[in-house]
Residue frames relative to the residue before (quaternion, step in Angstrom):
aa qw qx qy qz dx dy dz
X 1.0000 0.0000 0.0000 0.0000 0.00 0.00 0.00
X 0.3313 -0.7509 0.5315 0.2095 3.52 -0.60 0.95
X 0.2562 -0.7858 0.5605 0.0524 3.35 -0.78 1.82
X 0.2630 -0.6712 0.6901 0.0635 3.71 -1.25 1.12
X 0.0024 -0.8252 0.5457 0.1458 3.53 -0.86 0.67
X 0.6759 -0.6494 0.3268 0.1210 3.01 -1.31 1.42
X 0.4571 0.8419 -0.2120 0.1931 3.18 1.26 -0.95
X 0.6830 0.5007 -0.1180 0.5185 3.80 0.96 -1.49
X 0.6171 0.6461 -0.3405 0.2928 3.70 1.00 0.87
X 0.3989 -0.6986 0.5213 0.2848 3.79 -0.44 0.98
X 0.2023 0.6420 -0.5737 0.4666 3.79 0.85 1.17
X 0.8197 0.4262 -0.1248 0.3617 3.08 0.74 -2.28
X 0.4654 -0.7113 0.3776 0.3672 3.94 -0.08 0.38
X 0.5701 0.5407 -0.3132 0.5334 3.68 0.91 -0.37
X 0.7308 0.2213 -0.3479 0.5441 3.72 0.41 -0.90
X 0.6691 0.5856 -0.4128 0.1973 3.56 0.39 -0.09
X 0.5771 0.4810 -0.3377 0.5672 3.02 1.60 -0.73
X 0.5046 0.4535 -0.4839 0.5528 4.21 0.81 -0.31
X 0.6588 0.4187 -0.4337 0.4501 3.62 -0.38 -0.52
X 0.7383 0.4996 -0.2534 0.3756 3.94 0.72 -1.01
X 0.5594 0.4642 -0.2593 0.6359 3.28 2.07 -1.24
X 0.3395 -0.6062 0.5917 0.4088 3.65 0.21 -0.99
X 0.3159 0.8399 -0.4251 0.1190 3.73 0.75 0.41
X 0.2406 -0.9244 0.2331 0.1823 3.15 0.28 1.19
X 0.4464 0.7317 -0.3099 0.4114 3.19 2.33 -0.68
X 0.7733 0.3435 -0.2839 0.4510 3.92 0.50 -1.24
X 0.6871 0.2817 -0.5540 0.3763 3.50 0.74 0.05
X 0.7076 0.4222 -0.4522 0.3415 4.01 0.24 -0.19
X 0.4138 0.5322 -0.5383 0.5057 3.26 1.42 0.18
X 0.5209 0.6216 -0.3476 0.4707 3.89 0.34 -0.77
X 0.7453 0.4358 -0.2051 0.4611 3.57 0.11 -1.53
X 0.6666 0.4419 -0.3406 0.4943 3.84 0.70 -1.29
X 0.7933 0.3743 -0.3314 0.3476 3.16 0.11 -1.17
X 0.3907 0.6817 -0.3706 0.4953 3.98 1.05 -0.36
X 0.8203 0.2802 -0.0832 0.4916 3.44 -0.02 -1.15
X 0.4304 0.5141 -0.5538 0.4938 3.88 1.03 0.00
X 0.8541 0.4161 -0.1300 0.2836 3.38 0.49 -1.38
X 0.7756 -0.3930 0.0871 0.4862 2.95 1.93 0.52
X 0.7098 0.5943 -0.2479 0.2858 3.28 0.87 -0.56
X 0.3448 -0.7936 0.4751 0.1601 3.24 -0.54 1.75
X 0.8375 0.0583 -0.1805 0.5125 3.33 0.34 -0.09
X 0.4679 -0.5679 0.6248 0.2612 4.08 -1.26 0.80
X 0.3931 -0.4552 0.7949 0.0800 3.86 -1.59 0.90
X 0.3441 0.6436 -0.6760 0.1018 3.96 -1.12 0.36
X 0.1256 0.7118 -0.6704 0.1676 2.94 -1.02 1.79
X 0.2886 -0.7874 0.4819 0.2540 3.50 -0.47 0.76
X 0.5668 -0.6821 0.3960 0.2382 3.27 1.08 1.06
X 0.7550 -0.3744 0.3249 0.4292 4.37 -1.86 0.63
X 0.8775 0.3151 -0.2451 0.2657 3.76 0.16 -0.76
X 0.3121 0.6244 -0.5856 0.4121 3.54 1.37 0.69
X 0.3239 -0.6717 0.6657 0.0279 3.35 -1.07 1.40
X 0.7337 -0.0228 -0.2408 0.6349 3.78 1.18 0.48
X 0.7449 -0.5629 0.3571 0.0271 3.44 -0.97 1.43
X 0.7805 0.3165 0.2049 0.4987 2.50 0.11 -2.74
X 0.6964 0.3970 -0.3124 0.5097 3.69 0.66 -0.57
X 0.5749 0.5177 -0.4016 0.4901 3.81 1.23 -0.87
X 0.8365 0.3282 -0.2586 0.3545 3.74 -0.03 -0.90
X 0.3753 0.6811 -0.4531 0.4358 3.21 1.47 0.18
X 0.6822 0.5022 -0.1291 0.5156 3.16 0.56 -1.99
X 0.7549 0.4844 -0.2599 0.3578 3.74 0.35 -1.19
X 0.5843 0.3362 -0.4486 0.5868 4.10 1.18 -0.72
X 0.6729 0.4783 -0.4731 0.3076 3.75 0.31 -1.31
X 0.6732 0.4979 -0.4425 0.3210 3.80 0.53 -0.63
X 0.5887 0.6571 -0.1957 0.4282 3.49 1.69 -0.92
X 0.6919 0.5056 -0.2046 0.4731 3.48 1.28 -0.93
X 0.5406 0.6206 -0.3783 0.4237 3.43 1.74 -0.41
X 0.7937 0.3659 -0.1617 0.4581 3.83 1.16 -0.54
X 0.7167 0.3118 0.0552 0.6213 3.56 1.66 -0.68
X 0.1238 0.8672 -0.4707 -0.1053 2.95 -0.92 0.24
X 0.3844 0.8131 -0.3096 0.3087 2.94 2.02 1.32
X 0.7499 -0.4055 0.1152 0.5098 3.78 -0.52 0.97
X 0.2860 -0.7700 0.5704 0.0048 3.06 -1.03 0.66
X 0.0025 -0.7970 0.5765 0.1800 3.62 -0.41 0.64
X 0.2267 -0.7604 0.5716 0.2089 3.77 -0.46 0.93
X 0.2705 -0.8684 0.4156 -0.0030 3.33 -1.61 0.70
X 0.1878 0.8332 -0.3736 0.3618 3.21 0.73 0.74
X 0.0299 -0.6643 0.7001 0.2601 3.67 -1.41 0.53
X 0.4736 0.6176 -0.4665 0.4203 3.89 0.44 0.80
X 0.4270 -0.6859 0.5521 0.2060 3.65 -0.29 1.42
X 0.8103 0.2612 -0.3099 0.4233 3.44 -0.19 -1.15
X 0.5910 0.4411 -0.4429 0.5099 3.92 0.98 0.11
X 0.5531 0.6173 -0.2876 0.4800 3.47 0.84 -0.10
X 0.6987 0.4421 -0.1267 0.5479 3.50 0.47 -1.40
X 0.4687 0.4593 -0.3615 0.6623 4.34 1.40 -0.73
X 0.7334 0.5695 -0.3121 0.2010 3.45 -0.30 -1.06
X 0.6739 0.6524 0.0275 0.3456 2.44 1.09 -1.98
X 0.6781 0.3072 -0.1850 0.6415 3.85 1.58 -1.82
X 0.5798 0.4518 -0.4587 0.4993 3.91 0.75 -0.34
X 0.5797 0.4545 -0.4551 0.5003 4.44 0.52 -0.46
X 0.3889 -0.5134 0.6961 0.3174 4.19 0.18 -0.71
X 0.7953 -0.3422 0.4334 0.2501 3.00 -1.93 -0.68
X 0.7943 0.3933 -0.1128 0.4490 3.31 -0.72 0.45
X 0.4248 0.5774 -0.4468 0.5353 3.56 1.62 0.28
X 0.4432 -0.6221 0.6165 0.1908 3.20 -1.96 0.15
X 0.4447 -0.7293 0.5085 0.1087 3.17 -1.03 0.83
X 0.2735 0.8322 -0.4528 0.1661 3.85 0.24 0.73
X 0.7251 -0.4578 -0.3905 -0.3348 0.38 -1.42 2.21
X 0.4608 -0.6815 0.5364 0.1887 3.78 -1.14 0.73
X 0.3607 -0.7524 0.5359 0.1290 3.35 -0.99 1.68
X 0.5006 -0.5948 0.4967 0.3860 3.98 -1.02 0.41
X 0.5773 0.4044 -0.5963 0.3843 3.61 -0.06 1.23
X 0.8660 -0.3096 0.2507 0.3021 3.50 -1.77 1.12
X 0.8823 0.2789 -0.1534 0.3466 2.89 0.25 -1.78
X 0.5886 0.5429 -0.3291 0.5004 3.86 1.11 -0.47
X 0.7089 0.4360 -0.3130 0.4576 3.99 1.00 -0.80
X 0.5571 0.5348 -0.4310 0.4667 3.76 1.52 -0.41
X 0.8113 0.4368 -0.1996 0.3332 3.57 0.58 -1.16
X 0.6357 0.5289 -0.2050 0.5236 3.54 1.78 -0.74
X 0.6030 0.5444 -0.4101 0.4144 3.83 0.85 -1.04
X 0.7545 0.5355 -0.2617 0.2748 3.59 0.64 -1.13
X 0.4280 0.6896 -0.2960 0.5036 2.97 1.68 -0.84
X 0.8036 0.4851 -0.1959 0.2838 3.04 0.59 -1.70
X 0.6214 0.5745 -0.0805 0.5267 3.37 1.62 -0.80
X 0.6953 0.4676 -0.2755 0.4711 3.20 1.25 -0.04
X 0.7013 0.2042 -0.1921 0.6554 3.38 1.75 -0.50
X 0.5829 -0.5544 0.5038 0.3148 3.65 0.96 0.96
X 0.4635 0.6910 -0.5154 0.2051 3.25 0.05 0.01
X 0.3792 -0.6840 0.5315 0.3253 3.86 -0.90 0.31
X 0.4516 -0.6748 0.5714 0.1193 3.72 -1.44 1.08
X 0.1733 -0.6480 0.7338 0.1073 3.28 -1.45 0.94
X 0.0088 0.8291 -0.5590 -0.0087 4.02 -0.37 0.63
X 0.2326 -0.7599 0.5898 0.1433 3.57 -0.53 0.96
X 0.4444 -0.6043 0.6123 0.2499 3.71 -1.85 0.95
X 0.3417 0.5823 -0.6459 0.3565 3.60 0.85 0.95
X 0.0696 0.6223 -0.7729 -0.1032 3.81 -1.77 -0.02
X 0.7893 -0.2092 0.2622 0.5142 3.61 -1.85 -0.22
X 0.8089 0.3053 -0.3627 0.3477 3.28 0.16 -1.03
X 0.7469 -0.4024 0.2705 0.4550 4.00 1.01 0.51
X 0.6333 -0.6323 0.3398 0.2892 3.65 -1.15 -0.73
X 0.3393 -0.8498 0.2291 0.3322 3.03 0.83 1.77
X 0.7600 -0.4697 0.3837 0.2337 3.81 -1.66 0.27
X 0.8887 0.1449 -0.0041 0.4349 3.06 0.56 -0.82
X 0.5065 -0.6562 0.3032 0.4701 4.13 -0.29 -0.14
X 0.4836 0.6015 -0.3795 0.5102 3.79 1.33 0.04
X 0.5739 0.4819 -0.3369 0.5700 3.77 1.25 -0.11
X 0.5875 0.5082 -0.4705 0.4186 3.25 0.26 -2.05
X 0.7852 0.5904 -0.1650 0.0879 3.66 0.10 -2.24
X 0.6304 0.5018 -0.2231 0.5485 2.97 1.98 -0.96
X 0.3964 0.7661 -0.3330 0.3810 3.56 1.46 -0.02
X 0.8116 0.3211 0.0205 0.4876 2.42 0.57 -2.42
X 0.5501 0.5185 -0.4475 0.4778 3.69 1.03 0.26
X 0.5200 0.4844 -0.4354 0.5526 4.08 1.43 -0.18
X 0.6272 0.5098 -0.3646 0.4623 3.78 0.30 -1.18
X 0.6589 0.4870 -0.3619 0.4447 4.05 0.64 -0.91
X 0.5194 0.6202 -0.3611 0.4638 3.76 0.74 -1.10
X 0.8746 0.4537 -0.0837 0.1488 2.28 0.29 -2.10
X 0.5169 0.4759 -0.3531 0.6177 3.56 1.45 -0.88
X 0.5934 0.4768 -0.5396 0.3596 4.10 0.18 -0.97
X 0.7107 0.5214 -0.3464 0.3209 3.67 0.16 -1.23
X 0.5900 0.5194 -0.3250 0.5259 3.53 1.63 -0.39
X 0.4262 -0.5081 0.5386 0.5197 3.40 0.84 -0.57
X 0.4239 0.6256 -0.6062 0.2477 3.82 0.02 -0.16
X 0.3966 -0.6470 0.6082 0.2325 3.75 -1.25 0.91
X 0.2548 -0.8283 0.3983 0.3005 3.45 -0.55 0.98
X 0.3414 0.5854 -0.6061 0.4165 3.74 1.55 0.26
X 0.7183 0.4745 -0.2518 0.4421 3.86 0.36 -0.39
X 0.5203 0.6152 -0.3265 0.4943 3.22 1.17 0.43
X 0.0567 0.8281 -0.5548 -0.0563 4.20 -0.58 0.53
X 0.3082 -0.7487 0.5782 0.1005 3.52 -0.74 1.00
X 0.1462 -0.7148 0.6747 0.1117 3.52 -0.91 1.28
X 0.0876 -0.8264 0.5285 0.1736 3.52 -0.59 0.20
X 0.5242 -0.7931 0.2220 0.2167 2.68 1.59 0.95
X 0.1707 0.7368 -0.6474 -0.0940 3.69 -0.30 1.00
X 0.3732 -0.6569 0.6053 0.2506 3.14 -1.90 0.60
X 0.8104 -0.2339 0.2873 0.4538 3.38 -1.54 0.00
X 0.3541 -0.7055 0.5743 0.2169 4.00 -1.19 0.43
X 0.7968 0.2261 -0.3367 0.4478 3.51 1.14 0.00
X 0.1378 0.6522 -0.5953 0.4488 3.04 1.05 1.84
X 0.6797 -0.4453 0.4762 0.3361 3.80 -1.29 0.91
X 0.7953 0.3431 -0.1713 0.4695 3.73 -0.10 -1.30
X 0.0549 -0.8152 0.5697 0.0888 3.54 -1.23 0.40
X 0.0384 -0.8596 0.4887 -0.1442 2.38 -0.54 1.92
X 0.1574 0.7520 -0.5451 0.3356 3.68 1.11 1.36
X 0.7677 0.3896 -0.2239 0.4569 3.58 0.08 -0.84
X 0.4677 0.6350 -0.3972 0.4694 3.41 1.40 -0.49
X 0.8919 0.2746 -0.0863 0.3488 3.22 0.12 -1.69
X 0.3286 0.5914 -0.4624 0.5731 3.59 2.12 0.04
X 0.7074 0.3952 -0.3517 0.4687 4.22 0.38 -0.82
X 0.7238 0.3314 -0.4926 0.3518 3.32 0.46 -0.18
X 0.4293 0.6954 -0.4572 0.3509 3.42 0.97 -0.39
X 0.6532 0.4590 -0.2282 0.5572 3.67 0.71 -0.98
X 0.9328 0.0053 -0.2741 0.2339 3.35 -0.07 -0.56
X 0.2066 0.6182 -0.6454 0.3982 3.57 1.55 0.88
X 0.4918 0.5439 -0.5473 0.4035 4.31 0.27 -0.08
X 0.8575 0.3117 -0.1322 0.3874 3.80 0.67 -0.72
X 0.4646 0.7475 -0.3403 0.3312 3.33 1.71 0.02
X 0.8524 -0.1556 0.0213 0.4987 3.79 1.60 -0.19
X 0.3357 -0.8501 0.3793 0.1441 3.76 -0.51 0.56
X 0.3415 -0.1199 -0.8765 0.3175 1.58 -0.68 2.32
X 0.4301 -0.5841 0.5151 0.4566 4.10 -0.55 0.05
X 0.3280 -0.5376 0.6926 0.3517 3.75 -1.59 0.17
X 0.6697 -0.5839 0.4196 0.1856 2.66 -1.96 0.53
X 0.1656 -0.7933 0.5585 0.1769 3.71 -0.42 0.03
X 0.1156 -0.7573 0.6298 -0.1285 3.63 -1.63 1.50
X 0.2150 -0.7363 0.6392 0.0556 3.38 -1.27 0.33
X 0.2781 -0.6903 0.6410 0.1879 3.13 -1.27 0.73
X 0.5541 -0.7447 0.3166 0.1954 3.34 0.06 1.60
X 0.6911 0.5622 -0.0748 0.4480 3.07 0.36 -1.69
X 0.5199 0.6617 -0.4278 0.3300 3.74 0.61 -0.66
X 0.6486 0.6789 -0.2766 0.2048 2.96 1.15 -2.04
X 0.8432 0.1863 -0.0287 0.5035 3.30 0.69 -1.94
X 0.3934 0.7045 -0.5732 0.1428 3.75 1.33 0.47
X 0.7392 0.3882 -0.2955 0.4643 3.61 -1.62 1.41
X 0.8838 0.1136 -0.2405 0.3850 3.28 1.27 0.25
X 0.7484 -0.4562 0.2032 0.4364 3.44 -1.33 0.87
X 0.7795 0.2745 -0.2852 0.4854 4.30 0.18 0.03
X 0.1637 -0.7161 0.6749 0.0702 3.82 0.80 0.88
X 0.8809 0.4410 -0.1375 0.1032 2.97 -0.60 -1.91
X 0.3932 0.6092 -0.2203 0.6524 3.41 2.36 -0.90
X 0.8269 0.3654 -0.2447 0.3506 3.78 -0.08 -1.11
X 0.8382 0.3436 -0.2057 0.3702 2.91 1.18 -0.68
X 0.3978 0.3740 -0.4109 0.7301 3.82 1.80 0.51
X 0.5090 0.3208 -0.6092 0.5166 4.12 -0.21 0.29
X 0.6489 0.5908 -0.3382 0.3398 4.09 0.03 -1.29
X 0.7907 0.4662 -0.1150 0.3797 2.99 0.37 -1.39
X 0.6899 0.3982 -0.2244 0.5614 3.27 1.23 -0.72
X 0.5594 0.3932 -0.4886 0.5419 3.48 0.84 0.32
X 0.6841 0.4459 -0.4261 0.3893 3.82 0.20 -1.02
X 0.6007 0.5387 -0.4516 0.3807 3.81 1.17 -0.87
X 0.7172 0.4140 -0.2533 0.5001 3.72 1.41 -0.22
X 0.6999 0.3683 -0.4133 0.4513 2.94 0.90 0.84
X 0.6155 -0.6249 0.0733 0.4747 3.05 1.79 0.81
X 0.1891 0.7631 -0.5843 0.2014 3.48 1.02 0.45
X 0.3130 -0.7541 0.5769 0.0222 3.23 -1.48 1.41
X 0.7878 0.0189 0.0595 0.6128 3.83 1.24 -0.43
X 0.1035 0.7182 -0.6863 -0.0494 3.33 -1.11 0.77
X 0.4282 -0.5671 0.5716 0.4103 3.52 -1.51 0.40
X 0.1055 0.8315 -0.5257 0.1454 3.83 -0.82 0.31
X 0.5373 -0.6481 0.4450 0.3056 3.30 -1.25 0.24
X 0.2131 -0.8380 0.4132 0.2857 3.49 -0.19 0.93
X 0.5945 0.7193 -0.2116 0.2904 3.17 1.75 -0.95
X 0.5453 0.5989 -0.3259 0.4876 3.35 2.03 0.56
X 0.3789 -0.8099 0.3943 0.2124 3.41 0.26 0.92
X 0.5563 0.6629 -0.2168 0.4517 3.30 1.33 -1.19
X 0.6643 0.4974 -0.3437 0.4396 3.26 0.76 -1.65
X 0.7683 0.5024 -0.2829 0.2780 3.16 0.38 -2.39
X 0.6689 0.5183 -0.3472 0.4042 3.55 1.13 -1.46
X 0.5376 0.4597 -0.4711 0.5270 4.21 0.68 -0.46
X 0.6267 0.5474 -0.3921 0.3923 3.80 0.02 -0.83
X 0.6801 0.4508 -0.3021 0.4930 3.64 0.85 -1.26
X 0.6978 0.4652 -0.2807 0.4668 3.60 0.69 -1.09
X 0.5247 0.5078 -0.4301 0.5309 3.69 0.38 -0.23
X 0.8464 0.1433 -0.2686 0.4370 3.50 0.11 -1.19
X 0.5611 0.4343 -0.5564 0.4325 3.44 0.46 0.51
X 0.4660 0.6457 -0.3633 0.4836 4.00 0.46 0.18
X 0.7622 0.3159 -0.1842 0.5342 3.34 0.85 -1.47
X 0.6674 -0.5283 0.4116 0.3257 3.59 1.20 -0.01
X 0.5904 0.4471 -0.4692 0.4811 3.51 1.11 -0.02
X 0.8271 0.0429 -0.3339 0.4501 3.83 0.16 0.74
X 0.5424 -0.6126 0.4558 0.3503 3.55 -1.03 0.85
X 0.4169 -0.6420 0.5923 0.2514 3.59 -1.20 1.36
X 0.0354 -0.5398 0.8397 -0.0488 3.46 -1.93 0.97
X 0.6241 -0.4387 0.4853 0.4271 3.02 -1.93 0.30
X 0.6526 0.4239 -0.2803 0.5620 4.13 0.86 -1.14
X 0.5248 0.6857 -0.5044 0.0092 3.60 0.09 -0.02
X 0.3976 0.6291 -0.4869 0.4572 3.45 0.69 0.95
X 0.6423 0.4190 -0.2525 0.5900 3.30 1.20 -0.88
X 0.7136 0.3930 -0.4051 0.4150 3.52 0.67 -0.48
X 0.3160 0.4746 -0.7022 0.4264 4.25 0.70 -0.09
X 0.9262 0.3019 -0.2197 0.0527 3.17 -0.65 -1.54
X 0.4919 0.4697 -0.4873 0.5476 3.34 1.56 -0.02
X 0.6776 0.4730 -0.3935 0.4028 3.91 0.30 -0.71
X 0.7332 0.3460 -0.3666 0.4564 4.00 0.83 -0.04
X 0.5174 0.5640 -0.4027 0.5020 3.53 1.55 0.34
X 0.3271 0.7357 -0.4279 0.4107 3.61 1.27 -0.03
């Protein structure tokens, strides 16, 4: 499963106040230490309190590109911070991410097509993030169209079906486990499908439990990518074990140690 870390985000207080200092040490310290632990591609958003956008994510890929020069998924709901991001990331980054309503899929796809870049698209629209997985699906069947009509390959395409929090009223786990399964059948080639991990257990007292239980179920229901913390051993090590179970890596007594020497190949 191709791991995005979460890490590089003015959410987090530490990278925000670097982004505010310009300190270039704690974010590439961030970035190295991310990718020891696995992570194939870096999340970099400079998160609500950057009082300049455009000048932060400038500063924030260029500081990132000084140590690495592995995909990048840029974050942002600001086109023209998006579109910066996007020629400073190269090729092969991710675009994140474009919501199912007109006006965000006219102004974001093109972007996205212009720097090749691969799309994270969420089953959210105006009216929010629908209830059930017969919504999520009719979403994510607009977002497919919708990138094709851009030219966007839809193997290069990732469906979030978005989970919300678990001590929210509604439950909407099994929802977004069903779409996992059947976004596999929605078009040929199929898009991919991702989670923002963290959603699951944000606000409550067992983060770390809710969100490696989650993950190992979506990884059985075929999740292909999730943004996450790699720097949780727990998490990353349940993730490996799941997919070795299902057969997508051969069991050894070391096989934890072998994911990572076999994805350093």
């Amino acid at each position: 499963m191709l791991i995005i870390g979460e890490k590089i985000n003015g959410m987090f207080k530490k990278i925000r106040a670097a982004i505010a200092s310009k300190d270039k040490g704690i974010i590439q310290e961030m970035a190295k230490k991310q990718i020891e632990c696995g992570a194939e591609v870096l999340d970099v958003n400079v998160g609500p309190a950057s009082t300049d956008p455009l000048s932060d994510m400038a500063w924030l890929v260029e500081t990132i590109r000084e140590v690495t020069d592995i995909p990048l998924a840029i974050d942002t709901t600001k086109p023209e911070v998006m579109d910066k991001g996007l020629s400073l990331a190269g090729t092969g980054s991710f675009l994140n991410s474009v919501h199912c309503e007109e006006e965000k899929m006219s102004s974001l796809f093109p972007i996205a097509k212009k720097h090749q870049s691969k799309v994270i698209a969420l089953t959210m629209s105006k009216s929010g993030v629908p209830p059930n997985a017969e919504a999520r699906m009719e979403l994510s069947a607009q977002l497919v169209a919708k990138a094709m009509e851009y030219g966007i390959d839809t193997s290069d395409l990732y469906i979030d079906a978005v989970i919300l929090p678990v001590n929210l009223p509604d439950i909407h786990a099994p929802a977004v486990l069903e779409t996992i399964r059947q976004v596999k059948i929605i078009s040929d080639p199929p898009p991919k499908t991702i989670l923002g991990l963290s959603n699951v257990s944000q606000g409550t007292k067992e983060r770390a439990l809710i969100d490696r239980t989650f993950l190992v179920m979506a990884v059985y229901a075929g999740l292909d990518s999730a943004i996450l913390n790699p720097l949780d051993k727990d998490l990353i090590n349940a993730m490996i074990t799941a997919e070795m179970i299902l057969g997508k890596n051969i069991y050894c007594d070391s096989f934890l140690d072998a994911y990572f020497k076999g994805r350093s190949r």
